[in-house]
C-alpha positions in Angstrom: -94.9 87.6 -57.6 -93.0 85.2 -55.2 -91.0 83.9 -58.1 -90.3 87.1 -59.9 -88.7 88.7 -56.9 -87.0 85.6 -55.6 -85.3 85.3 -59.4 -84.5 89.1 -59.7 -83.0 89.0 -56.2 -82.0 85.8 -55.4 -80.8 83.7 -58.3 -79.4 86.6 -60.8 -77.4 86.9 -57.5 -76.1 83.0 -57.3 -78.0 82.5 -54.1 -80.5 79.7 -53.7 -82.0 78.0 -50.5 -78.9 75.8 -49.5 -77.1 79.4 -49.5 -79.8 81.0 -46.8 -79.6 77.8 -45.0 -76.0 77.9 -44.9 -76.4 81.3 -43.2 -79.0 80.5 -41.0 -76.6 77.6 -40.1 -74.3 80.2 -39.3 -76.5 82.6 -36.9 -78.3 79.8 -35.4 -74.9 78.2 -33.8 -76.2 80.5 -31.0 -79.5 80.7 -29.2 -81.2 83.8 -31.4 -85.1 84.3 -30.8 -85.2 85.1 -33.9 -83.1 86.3 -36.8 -84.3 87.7 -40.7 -82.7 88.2 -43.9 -84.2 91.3 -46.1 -83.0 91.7 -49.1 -84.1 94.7 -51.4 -84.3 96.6 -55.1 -85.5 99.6 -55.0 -85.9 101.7 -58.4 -86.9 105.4 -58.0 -87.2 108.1 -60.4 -88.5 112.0 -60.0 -89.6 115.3 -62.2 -90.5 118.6 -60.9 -91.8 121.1 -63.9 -91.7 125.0 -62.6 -93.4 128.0 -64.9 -93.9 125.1 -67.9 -89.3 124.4 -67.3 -88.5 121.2 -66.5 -86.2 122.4 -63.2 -84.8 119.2 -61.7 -85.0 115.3 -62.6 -83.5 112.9 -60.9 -83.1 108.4 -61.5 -81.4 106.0 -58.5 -81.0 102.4 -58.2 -80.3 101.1 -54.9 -80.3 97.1 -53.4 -78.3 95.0 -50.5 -79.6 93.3 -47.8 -79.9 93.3 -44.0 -79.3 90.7 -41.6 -81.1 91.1 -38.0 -80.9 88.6 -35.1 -82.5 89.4 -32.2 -82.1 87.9 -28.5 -84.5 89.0 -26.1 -84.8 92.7 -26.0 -81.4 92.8 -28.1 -80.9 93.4 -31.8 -78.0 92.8 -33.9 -78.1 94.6 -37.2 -75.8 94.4 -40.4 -76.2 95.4 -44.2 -74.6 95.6 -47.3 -75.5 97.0 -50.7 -74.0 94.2 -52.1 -76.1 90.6 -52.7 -74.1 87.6 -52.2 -73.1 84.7 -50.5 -70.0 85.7 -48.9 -71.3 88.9 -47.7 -74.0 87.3 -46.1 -72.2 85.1 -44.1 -69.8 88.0 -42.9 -73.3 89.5 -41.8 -74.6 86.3 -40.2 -70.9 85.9 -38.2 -71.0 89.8 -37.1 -74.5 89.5 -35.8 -74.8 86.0 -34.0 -72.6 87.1 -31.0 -75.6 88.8 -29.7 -77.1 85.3 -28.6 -76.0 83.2 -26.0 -73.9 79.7 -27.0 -76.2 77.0 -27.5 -77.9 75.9 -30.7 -80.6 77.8 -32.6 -83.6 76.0 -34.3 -84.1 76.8 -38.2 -87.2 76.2 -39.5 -88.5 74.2 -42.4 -89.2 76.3 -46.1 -92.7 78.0 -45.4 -93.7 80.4 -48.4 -95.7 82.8 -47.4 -98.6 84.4 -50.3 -99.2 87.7 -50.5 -102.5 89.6 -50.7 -102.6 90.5 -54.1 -103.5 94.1 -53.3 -101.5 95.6 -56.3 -100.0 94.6 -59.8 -96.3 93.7 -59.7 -95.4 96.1 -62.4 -92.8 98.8 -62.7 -95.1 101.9 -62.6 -91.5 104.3 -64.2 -91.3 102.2 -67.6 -95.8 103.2 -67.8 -94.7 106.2 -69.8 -91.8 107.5 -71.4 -89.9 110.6 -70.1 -91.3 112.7 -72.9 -95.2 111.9 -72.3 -94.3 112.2 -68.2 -93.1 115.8 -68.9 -96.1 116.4 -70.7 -98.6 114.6 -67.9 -96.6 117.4 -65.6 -97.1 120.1 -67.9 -101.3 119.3 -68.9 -101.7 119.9 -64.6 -99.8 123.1 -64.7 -101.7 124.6 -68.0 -104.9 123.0 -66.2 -104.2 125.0 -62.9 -102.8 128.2 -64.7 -106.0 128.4 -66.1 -108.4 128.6 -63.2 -107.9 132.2 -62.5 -105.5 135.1 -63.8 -104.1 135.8 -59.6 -102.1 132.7 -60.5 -98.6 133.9 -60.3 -96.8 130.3 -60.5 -97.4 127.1 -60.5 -95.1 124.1 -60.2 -95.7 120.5 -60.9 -94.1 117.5 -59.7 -94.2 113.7 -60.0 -92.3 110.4 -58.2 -92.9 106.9 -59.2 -90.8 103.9 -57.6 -90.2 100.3 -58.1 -89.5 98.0 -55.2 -88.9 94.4 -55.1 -88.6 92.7 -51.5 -87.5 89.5 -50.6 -87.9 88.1 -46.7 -86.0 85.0 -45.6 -86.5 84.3 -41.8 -84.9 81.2 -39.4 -88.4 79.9 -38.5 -88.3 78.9 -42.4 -91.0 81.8 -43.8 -90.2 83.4 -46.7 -91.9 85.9 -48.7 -91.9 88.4 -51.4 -93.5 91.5 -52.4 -93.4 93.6 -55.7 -94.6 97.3 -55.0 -95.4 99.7 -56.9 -95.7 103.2 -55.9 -96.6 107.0 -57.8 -97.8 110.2 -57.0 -98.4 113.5 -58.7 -98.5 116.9 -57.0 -99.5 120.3 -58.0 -98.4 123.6 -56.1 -99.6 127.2 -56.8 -99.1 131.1 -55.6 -102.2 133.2 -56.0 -101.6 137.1 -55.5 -104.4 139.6 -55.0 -103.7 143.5 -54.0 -100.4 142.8 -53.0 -101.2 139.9 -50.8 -99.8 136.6 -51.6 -100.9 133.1 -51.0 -100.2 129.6 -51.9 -101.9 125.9 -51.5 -101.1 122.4 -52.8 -102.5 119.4 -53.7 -102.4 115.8 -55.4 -102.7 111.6 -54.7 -101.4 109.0 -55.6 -100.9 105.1 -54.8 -99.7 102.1 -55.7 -100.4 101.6 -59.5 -98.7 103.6 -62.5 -99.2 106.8 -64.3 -102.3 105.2 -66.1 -104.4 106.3 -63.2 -104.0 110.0 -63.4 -106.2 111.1 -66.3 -107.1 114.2 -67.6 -109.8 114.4 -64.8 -107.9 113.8 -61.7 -105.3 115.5 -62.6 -108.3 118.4 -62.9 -109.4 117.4 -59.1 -105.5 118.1 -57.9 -105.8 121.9 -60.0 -109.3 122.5 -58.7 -108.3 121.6 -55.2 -104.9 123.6 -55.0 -106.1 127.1 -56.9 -109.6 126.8 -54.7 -107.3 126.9 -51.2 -105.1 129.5 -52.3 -107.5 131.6 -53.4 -109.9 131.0 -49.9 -106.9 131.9 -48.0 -106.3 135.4 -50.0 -109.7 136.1 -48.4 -108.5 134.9 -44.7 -108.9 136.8 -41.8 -106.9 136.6 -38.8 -107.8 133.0 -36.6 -109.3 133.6 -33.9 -107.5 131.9 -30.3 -108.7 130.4 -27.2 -110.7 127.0 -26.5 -113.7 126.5 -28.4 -115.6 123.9 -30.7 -113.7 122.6 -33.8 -115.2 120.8 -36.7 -112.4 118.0 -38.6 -113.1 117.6 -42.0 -113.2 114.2 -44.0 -110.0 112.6 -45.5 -106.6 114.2 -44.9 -107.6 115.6 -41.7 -107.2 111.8 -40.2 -103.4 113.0 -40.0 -104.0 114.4 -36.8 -105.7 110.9 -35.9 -102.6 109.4 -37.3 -100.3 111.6 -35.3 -102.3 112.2 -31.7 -103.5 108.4 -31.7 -101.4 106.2 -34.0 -98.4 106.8 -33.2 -99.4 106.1 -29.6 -100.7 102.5 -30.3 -97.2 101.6 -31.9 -96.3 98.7 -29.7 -92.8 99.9 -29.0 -93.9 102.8 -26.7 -96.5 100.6 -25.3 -93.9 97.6 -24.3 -91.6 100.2 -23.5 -94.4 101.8 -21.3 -93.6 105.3 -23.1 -97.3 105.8 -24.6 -100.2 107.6 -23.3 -102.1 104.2 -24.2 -99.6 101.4 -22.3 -101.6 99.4 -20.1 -104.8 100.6 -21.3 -106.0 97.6 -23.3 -110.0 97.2 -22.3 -110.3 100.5 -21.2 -112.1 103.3 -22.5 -110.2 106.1 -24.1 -112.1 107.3 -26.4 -115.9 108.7 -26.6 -118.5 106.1 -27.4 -118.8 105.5 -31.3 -115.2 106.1 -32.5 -113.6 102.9 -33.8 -110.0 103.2 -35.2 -108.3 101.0 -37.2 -105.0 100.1 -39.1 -106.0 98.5 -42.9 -103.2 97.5 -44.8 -105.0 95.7 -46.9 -106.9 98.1 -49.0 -106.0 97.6 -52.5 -103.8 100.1 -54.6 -103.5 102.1 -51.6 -100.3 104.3 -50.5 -99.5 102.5 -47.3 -101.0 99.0 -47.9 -98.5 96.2 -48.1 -99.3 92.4 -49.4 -96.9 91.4 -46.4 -94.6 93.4 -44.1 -91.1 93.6 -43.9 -90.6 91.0 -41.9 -92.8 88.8 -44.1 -96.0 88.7 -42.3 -99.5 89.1 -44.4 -101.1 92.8 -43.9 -104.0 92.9 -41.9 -107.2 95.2 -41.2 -106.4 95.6 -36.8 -109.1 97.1 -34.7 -107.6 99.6 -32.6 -109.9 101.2 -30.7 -113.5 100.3 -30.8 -116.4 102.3 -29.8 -114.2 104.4 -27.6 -112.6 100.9 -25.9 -108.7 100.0 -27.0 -108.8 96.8 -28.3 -104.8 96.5 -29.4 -101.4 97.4 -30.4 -99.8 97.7 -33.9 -97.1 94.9 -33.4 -93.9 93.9 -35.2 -92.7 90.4 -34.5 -90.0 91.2 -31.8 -92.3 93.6 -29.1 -95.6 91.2 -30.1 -92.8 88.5 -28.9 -92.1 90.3 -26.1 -95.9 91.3 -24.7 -97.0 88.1 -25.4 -99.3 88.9 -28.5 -99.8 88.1 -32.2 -98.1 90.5 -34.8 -100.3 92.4 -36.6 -98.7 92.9 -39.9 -97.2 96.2 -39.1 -93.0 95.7 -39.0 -92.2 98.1 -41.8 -88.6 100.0 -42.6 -87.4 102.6 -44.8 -84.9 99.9 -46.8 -82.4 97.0 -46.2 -80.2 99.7 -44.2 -82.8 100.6 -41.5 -84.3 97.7 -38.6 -88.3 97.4 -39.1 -90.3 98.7 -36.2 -93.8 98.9 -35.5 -95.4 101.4 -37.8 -98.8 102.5 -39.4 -100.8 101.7 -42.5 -103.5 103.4 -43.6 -104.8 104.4 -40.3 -108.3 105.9 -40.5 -111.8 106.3 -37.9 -115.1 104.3 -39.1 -117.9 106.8 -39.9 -121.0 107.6 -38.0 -124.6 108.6 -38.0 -124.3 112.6 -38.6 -124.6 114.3 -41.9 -121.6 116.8 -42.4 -124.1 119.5 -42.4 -125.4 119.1 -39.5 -122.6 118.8 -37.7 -121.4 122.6 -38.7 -125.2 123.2 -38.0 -125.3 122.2 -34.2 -122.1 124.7 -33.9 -123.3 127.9 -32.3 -119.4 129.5 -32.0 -116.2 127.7 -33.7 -113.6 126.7 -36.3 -113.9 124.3 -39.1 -110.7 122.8 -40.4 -110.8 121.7 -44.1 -107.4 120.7 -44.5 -103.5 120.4 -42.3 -100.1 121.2 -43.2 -97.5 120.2 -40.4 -97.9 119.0 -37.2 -96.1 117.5 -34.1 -96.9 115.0 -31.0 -95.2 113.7 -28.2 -95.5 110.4 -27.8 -95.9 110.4 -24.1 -97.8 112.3 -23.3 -100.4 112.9 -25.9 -99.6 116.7 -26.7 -99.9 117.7 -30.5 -99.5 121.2 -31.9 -101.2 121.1 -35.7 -101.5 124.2 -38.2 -104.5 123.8 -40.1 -103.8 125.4 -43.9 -107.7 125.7 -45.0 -109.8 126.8 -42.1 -113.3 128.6 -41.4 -115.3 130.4 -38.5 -118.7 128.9 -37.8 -120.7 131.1 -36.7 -124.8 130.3 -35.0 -124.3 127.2 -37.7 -122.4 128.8 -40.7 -119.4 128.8 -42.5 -118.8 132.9 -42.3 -115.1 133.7 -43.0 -111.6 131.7 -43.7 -109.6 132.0 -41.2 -105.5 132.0 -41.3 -102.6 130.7 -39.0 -104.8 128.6 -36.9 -103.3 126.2 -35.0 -104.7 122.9 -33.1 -103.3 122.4 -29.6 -104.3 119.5 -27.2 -104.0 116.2 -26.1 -104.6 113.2 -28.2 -106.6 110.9 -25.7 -108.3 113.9 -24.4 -109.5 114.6 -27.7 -110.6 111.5 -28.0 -112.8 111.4 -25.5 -114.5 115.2 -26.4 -115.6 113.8 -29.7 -119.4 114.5 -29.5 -120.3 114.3 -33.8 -118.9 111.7 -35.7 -120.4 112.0 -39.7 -121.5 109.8 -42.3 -118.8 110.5 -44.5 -115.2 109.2 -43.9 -113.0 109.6 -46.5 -109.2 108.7 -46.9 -106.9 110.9 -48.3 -105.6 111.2 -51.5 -102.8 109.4 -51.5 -99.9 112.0 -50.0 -99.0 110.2 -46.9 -95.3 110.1 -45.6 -95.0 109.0 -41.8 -91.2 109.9 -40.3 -90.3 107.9 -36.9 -86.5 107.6 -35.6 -85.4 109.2 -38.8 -87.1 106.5 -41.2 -90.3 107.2 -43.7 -92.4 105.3 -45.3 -95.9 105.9 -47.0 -99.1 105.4 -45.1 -102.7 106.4 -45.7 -104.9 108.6 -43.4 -108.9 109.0 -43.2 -111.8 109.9 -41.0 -115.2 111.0 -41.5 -116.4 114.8 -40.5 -115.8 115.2 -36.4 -117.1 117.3 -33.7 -114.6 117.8 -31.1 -115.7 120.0 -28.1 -113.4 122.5 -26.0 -110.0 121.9 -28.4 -107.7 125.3 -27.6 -106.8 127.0 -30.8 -103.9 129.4 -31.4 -104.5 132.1 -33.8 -103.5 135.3 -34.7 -106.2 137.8 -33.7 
């Protein structure tokens, strides 16, 4: 993998390691803490299929490079979306002014392996555009099929093929080759006038090998069985009461309320609802969180970061004590702590940042059913659409999209426009059933922060939360 990325990026472009030392020569005539080169390709094509049409399909090719140097709590930042020699070095001179005069140290070569969590192959040439058509139009026949109140269905698919190549001053260099697909089904149920709609789908990184005739079934099954709940939906019901998470995608809200609070830019910063907290306890006894990138195939594990540091499986929070930070290179520099593996950026035009993997809570004891059971007067949320948190101070607003009343221990009714309101350490801490049966999600994940997104992975087992306000519609 090292060498097929450093050829396709490096020497078809007449760059070789006297040329990075040359520019590393250049940046380091001042004093930089620390300074990276990234270089990129990044190969993506997309179909979306509506009422058996193919409606829209689109093919890009994009690659450059960004050069960062940072000096203390300064960053200097160029790119260019072309790969060479000369443009480097007009990178590496527009960048160094940041650091103070004084010679920089450069490191010796250090190659850095990856973890071999995914097969360097270009998942868009697995099939040809014909038989990805027909992949796209099996799942909408499949779902069409499931019940006459489908009034449309519409199938999509993206596949992408990136090649990364990390140079850094302290001599490290590294190289991943990542894969990435995903397949989606959406539908629109109508009964007596009343319309409805639900989707669903995975994904990871691997090709278009991995969705056979019977996941492509799940994704169907799962999408027409939500639709059709929700044409049944009564009004939700509002006020604070007991709410049951289910497995797998509803770790979002985890993601969201928690992770995005254990970034270690808000917690250097001091901006977090967790900065300081490290030893304390802020969560209920029994929940441990973690950040895996290391899971193989997986939508947001990496081999090896952006900035060329190895993925790693980082205890978060452990029975209900916070243990650590999710650290890029410059704030772990900065508070004094080891990075974690977690500096990650949208392409060679954005700066990396501290940002999640698959993020997902350990299971417990309970058995999912008798979690609902012990439930006297509450909601059940199956699944989320969109959701928002503020970073400081814990508040997030969730809609859930599949949702039930419990009722003296019993699923009785869906329920429709519910929405989640609360505080993410709060909730935390009212965590009083954690199940046996955490699941991650399917493979959907896209995580937006300062206007970059990247894919990550979410999961949690089934969760009793006590006293979360819900808004509804009733």
């Amino acid at each position: 993998m090292f060498d097929q990325a450093q050829h396709h990026l490096l020497t078809t472009n007449q760059i070789d390691e006297t040329s990075l030392d040359q520019v590393f020569g250049r940046i380091m005539q001042h004093n930089a803490d620390y300074a990276d080169l990234y270089f990129q390709y990044c190969r993506n094509e997309g179909w979306s299929l509506d009422e058996g049409i193919v409606k829209a399909g689109s093919f890009s090719i994009d690659q450059g490079v960004g050069v960062r140097v940072v000096s203390g709590e300064k960053t200097a930042f160029a790119y260019s979306d072309e790969i060479s020699l000369p443009a480097l070095q007009q990178a590496a001179d527009a960048t160094r002014a940041i650091a103070p005069t004084g010679a920089g140290k450069v490191g010796n070569r250090q190659p850095v392996d990856g973890r071999g969590l995914y097969l360097p192959e270009d998942p868009i040439a697995s099939l040809a555009a014909a038989e990805k058509v027909a992949l796209l139009e099996k799942l909408e026949q499949m779902a069409r099929a499931m019940d006459p109140r489908i009034k449309q269905v519409m199938a999509s698919m993206a596949a992408q093929y990136e090649v990364v190549f990390v140079a850094r001053a302290d001599g490290v260099r590294a190289a991943d080759i990542r894969p990435l697909v995903r397949v989606n089904v959406q539908v629109i149920v109508e009964q007596n006038g009343r319309r409805e709609q639900a989707g669903a789908g995975g994904g990871g990184r691997f090709d278009f090998s991995y969705f056979t005739d019977a996941v492509l079934k799940s994704y169907a099954e799962r999408a027409v069985k939500e639709a059709l709940t929700n044409l049944e939906a009564r009004p939700a019901p509002a006020g604070q009461m007991t709410v049951v998470l289910g497995p797998g995608w509803p770790g979002v809200l985890l993601h969201e309320a928690v992770g995005h609070g254990l970034e270690g830019d808000f917690n250097r910063k001091g901006s977090s609802a967790f900065s300081g907290k490290i030893g304390q306890q802020v969560a209920a006894k029994g929940v441990t969180v973690v950040d895996d990138g290391t899971l193989a195939s997986r939508r947001g594990s990496l081999s090896v970061d952006d900035e060329g540091t190895p993925t790693q499986c980082t205890t978060l929070i452990e029975d209900g004590i916070l243990k650590g930070y999710m650290q890029d290179t410059m704030n772990a520099r900065l508070m004094g702590m080891a990075p974690t593996g977690n500096g990650r950026r949208e392409s060679y035009a954005h700066l990396p940042m501290p940002r999640m993997t698959n993020t997902y809570m350990l299971p417990g004891a309970h058995d999912p059913q008798e979690i609902i059971a012990s439930v006297k007067d509450g909601l059940y949320a199956v699944n989320f659409g969109g959701g928002q948190v503020d970073i400081t101070s814990g508040k997030f607003v969730f809609s859930a999209s599949e949702a039930w009343k419990i009722e003296d221990g019993k699923l009785v009714y869906p329920v429709k426009g519910a929405t989640l309101i609360g505080n993410g350490p709060e909730a935390m801490n009212r965590i009083s059933m954690i199940g046996n049966d955490m699941q991650l999600d399917t493979g959907v994940g896209v995580c937006g922060k300062d206007g970059q997104s990247v894919p990550v992975g979410v999961g949690q087992p089934t969760l009793r939360i006590d006293g979360l306000t819900v808004g509804g519609t009733a």
